[in-house]
Structure formats: C-alpha cells, structure tokens
C-alpha positions as CSV (number, residue, x, y, z in Angstrom):
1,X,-13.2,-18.7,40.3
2,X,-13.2,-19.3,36.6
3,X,-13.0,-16.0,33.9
4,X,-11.5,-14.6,30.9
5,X,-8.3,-12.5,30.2
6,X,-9.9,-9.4,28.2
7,X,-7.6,-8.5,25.2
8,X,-8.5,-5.4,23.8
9,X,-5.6,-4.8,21.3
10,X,-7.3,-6.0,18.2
11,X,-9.7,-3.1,18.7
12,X,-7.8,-0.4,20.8
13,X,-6.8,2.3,19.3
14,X,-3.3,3.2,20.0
15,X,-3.6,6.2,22.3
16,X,-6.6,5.9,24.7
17,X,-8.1,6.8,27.7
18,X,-6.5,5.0,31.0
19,X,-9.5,4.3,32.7
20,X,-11.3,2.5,29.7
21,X,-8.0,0.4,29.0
22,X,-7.8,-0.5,32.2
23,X,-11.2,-1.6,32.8
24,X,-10.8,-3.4,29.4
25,X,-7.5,-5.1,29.9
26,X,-8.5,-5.9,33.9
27,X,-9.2,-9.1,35.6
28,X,-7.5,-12.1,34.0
29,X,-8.1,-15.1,35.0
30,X,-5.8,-18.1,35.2
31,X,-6.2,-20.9,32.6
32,X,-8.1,-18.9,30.5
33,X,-5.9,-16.0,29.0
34,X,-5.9,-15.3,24.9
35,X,-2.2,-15.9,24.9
36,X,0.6,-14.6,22.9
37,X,0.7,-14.5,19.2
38,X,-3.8,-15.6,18.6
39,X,-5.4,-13.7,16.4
40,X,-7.8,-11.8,19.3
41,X,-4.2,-10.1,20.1
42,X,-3.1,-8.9,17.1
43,X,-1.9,-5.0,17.6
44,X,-3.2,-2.1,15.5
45,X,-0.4,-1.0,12.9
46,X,-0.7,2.5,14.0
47,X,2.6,4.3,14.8
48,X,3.2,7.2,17.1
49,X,5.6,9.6,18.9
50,X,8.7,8.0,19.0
51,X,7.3,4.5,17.4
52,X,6.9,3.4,20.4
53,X,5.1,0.1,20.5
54,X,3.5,-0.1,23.2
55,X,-0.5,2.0,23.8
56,X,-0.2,5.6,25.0
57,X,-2.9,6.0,28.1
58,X,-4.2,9.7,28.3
59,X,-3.1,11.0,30.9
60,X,-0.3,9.6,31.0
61,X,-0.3,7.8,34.7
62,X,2.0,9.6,37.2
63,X,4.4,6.8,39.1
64,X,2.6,6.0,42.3
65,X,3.8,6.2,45.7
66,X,2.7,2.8,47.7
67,X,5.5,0.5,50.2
68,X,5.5,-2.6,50.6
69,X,8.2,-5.4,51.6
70,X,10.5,-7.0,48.9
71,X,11.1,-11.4,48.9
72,X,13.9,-10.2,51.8
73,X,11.9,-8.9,54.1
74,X,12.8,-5.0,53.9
75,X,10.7,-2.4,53.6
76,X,10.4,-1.2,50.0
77,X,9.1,2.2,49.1
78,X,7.8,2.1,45.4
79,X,8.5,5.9,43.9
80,X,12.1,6.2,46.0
81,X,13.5,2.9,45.4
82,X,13.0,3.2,41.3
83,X,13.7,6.5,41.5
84,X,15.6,7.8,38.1
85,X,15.0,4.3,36.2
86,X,12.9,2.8,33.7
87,X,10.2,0.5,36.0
88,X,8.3,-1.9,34.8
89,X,5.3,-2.7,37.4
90,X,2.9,-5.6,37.3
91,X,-0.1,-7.4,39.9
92,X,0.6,-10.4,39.1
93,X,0.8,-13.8,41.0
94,X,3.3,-17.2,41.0
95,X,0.4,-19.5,40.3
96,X,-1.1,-18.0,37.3
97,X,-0.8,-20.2,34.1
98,X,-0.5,-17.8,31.3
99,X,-0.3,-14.0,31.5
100,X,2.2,-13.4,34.5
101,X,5.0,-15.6,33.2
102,X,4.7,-15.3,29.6
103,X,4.5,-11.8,30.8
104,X,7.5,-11.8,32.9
105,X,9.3,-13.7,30.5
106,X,8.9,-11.5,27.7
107,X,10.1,-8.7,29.4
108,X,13.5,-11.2,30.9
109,X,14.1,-11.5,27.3
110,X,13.8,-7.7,26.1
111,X,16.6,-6.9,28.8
112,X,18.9,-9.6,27.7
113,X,18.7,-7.8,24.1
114,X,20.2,-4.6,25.9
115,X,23.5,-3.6,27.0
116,X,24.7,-4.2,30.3
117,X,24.5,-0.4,30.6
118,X,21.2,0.5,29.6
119,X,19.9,-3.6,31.9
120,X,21.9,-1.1,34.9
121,X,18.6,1.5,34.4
122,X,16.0,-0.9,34.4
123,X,13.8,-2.3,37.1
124,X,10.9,-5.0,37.2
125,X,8.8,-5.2,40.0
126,X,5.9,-7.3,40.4
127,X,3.4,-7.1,42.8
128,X,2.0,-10.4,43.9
129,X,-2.2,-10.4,44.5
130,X,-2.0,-13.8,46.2
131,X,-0.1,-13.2,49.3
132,X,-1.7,-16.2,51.3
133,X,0.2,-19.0,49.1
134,X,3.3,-16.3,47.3
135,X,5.1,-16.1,50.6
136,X,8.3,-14.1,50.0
137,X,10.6,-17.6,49.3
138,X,7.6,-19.2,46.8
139,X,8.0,-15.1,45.1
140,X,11.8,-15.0,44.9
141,X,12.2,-18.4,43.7
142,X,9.7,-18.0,40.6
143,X,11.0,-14.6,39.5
144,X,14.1,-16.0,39.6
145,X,13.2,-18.3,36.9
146,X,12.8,-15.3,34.8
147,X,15.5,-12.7,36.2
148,X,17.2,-12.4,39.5
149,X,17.4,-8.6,39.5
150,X,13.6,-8.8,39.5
151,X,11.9,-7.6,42.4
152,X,8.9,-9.1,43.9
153,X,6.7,-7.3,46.7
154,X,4.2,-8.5,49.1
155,X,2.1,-7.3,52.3
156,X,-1.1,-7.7,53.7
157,X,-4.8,-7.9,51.5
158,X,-5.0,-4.1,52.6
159,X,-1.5,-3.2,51.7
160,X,-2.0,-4.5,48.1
161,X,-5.3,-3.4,47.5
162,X,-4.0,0.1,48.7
163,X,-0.9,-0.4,46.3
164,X,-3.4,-1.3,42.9
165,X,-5.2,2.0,43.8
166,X,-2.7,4.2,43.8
167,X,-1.7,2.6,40.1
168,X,-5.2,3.3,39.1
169,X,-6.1,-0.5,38.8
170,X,-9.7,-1.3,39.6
171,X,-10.1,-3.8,42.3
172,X,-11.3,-7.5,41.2
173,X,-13.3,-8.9,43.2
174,X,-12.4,-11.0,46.1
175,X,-11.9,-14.6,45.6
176,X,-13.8,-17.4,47.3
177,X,-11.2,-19.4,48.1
178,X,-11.2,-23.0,49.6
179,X,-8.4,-24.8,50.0
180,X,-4.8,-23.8,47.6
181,X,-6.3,-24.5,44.6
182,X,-7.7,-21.4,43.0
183,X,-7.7,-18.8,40.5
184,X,-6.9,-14.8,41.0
185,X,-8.3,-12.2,39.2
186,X,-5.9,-9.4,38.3
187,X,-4.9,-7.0,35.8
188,X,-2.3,-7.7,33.0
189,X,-1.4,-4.2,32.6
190,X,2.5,-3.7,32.5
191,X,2.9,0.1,33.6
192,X,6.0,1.6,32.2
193,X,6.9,4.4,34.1
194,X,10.1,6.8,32.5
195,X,12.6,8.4,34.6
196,X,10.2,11.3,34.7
197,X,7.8,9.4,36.7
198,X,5.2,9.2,34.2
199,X,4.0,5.7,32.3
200,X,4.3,6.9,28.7
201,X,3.0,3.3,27.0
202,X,1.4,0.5,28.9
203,X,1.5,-3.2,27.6
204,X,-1.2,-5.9,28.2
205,X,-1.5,-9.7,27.0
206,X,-0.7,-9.8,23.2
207,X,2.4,-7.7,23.1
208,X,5.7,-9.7,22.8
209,X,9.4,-9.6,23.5
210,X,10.6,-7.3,20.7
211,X,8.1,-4.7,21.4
212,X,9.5,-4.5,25.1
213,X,12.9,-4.6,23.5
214,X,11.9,-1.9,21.2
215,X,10.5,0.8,23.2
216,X,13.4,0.1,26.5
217,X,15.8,2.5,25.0
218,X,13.0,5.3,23.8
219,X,11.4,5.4,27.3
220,X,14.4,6.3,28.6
221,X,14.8,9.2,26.8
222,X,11.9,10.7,29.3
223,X,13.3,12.3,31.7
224,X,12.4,14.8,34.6
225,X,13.7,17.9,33.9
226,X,16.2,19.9,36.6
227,X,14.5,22.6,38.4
228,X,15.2,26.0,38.1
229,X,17.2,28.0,40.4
C-alpha cells in the first residue's frame, strides 16, 4: 500500500496535545517519508523547560505496561524490564526505507556522544509491526546494524496491536498484503519515557542526532520520587 509520512514539525507548536500529534505524525509509509534535514521538517525555534528539543505532548504519556518476546525468544515485560531507565520506544519495521533506520540510527549516534555511564541508563526498544517477514533473527540482525544493546520485540498481530494501544498509538490500517513485497503503515513517534515513567518529549521524522544527544542527559533528570513512609 502506497502513503505519505506526515511531518508536522514545521507547523507544531512545541508543546501540544498527544492525541492530535499522534494522529498527525501517524502512519508512514515506506518510500515515501519527508526525510531528515527538507524543508517540510524544519523545527519551530521555540525553547522550553529544560531546552529540551524534543515536542512536549500534554499529558505527558505514562510508560505503558504491554509484554511481548525479545529477538531471543524470552518473554519481555515492557514497564519492568526498563524499569528506572531512560527508554526510547518505537513501532517500527526492518523493511521500511526511510523513517525506521534513519530513525534508529540517529538515536545509535546520540548514545555514542554519551559516556559509558550515562549509554549504562539508556534503553531502545523497537517494536516491529511486520511480524510475518521480521522473524526474531531478520530483527536482531538489522538492529544490530545500528546498536547491539538495542532491543527488538515481536508477537502475534493481536499482541502488537494490543502493545500500540496501550502507547496511545492509533491503529493503521491493515495491510493487503500479497506476496513479501509490501509497505507498512506505522507511526514515527519516538516515545521518551524518564525514569519516572512518564514521556516528557516525543520525537518524529525531522529531528536529528544532536537533538537526541541533547535532551539524553536532561530526561534523566526525571525521576520518580521515593514514597513516603
């Protein structure tokens, strides 16, 4: 199925509401995506708390709970696993052309700008929407291309689905596929969830390696707070 990625950052403003960025930034297409660095994804020069880079969704989303199984097989539970770390989480799939790896290598690069210590609080996980041709050896060998501590998840159609809910990304629709070659629809919103569980900036197609790099150490300054006795 042929489509469009939708870049809304040269008209955005920098703090708006999740469910109109998401149903902006939602449903790219492969072969068709604006790309990093045209003029339709230029960001607005408006700075905020922190100077963060990245846009501020209102509410800010809550880290959801979904499991699914990692390249290896295991059983991986979302909110446990990535507990206490900055996670980055992306639907994405191997076979996309433009906005999952420039994507994924954009944020490969913004971790090799960090220390080894602050890389140690960082996760990546990307969920893939094309289980029938990512099998869990086709997943780990492209994210390796980009990181090895990158974690890739898979499941059934359900699984997935259920998994994109829970992040509060609409569903595309389903694909009419025939044969291997074909296109997937999917969001190309990076969710950036703090150690407090909540996603204080997402990023979509247009933003770049420095402004991951940028923001890593800020987002990690949110963090849950102990309970009281």
């Amino acid at each position: 199925m042929s489509g469009r990625t939708v870049d809304p950052l040269g008209g955005w403003p920098r703090r708006c509401g999740l469910a109109a960025l998401v149903l902006a930034i939602v449903f790219a297409a492969a072969g068709c995506g604006a790309g990093h660095g045209s003029p339709a994804a230029a960001k607005p020069a408006a700075k905020r708390d922190l100077g963060l880079h990245g846009l501020v969704p209102t509410p800010l989303p809550r880290k959801p709970g979904f499991t699914l199984s990692d390249t290896a097989g295991r059983r991986f539970s979302f909110a446990a696993e990535t507990n206490t770390k900055l996670t980055y989480l992306y639907f994405g799939y191997t076979r996309c052309p433009d906005a999952c790896p420039l994507t994924m290598s954009d944020i490969a690069v913004a971790l090799r700008r960090q220390s080894a210590a602050l890389r140690r609080r960082v996760e990546v996980v990307f969920v893939t929407v094309d289980p029938r041709r990512d099998t869990p050896r086709t997943l780990r060998a492209w994210l390796d291309n980009f990181a090895p501590s990158f974690i890739g998840l898979t499941g059934g159609p359900a699984a997935i689905a259920a998994a994109e809910q829970a992040a509060g990304v609409p569903l595309a629709p389903p694909e009419k596929a025939k044969g291997t070659n074909y296109s997937v629809q999917h969001s190309t919103i990076v969710f950036a969830y703090s150690p407090d569980n909540r996603s204080h900036v997402v990023y979509a197609q247009g933003f770049q390696a420095a402004d991951y790099a940028h923001d890593m150490p800020l987002l990690l300054t949110y963090r849950s707070q102990p309970k009281s006795p």
